[in-house]
N, C-alpha and C positions, 0 to 999 in steps of 0.2 A: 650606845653599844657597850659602854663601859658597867652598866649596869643591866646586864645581859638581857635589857627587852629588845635585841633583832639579835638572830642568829646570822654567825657572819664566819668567814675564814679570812685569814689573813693571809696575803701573797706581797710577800717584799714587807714594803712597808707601808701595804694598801689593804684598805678594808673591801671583801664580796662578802655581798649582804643580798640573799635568796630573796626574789619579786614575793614570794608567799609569805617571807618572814615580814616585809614592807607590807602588805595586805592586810595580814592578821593583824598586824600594831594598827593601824588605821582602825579595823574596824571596832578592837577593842578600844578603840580611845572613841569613835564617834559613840558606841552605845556607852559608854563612863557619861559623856557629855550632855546624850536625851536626855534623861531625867533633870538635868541642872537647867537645863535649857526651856524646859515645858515648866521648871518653876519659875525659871524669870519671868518667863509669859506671864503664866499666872499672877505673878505678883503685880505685873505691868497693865490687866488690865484690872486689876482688884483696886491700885493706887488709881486708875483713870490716868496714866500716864501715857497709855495707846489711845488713838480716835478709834 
């Protein structure tokens, strides 16, 4: 929150953080993650470290 990736309002001294704002950060963090993910593969069956 502090580096403003969820939009959020503060009431007291509580954080509300919008279901969409939780969604979107998810989903921009799984597609970040595809591609790093389909190289590990790659790499894992390139070494023979997968059966």
């Amino acid at each position: 929150m502090d580096d403003r990736k969820l939009d959020f309002r503060k009431v007291g001294t509580h954080h509300r953080i919008t279901v969409t704002s939780i969604r979107a950060l998810l989903e921009a963090d799984r597609k970040r993650r595809a591609p790093i993910l389909a190289e590990l593969a790659s790499l894992q069956n390139d070494t023979g470290l997968v059966e």
